[in-house]
N, C-alpha and C positions, 0 to 999 in steps of 0.2 A: 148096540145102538143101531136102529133102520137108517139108511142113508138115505136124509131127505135133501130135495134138488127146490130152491125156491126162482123165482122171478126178482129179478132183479128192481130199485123201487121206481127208477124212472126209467123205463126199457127204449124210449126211443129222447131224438134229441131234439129238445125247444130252445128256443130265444130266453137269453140266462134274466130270470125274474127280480133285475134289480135295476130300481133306476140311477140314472146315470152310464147304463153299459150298453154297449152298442157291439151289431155285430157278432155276438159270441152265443153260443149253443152250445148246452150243459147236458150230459146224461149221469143222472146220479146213479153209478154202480152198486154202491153198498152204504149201508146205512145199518148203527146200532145206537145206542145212546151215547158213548165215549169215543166217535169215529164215524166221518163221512169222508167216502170214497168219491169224485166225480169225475170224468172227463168233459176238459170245454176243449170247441173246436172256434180257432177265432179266424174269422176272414179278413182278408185286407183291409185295416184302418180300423178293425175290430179293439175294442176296449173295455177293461174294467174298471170305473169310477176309483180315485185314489179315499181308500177309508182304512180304519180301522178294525179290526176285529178283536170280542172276548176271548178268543182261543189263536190257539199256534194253530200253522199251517205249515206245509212242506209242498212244494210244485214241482213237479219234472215234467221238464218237457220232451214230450216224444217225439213232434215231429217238428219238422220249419221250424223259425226264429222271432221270435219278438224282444219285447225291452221288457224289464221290470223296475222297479224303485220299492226300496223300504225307508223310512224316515225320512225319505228326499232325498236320499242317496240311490241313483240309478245306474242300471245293467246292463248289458244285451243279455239275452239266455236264448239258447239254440237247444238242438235236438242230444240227449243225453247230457243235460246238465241238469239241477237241480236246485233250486233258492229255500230257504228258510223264513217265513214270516211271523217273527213272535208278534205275543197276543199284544194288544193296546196299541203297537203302535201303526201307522200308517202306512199303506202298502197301495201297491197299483201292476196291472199287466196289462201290454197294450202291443199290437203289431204296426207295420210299417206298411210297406206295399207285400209282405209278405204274408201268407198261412201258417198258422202255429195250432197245436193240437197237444193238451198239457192234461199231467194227470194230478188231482189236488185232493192234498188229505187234509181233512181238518179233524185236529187231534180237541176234543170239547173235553172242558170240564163238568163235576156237576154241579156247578152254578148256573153254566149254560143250557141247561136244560131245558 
């Protein structure tokens, strides 16, 4: 099999395209139908709106410190930890006066499609 080399789907990093989030910029690494790769970089007082998601999620965070919540039950999470977000229910990530830079996979189903 030739070894092919592709471009990754969002190579550089934007302002994360959801309302309600403040602050945070996503580069989407890898992407296939059953798996999305992103890193978000959040800046101080940076936020993601607390929602739900159809699918699980897994976040490690690589660098700095922020807080997280699943079902209203909230965290700190710092650099080399990692949270679990199952699907449906309510979740949120958010910093303090501090920088955090988190790696998030979201494992889709195919209903999510």
């Amino acid at each position: 099999m030739p070894l092919e080399v592709r471009s990754v789907p969002r190579p550089g990093c934007a302002p994360l395209p959801r309302e309600g989030c403040r602050g945070v910029d996503v580069k989407v690494l890898f992407e296939v139908d059953h798996l999305v790769v992103a890193m978000l970089r959040f800046r101080p007082g940076g936020t993601i709106d607390e929602h739900p998601s159809h699918f699980d999620g897994d976040v490690i965070c690589l660098e700095g410190r922020g807080m997280t919540s699943v079902g209203g039950e909230q965290a700190p999470i710092q650099a080399g930890q990692r949270v679990h977000w199952p699907a449906e229910v309510p979740h949120r990530l958010w910093t303090g006066d501090t920088e955090m830079v988190t790696l998030m996979i979201e494992h889709r189903r195919a209903a999510d499609r």
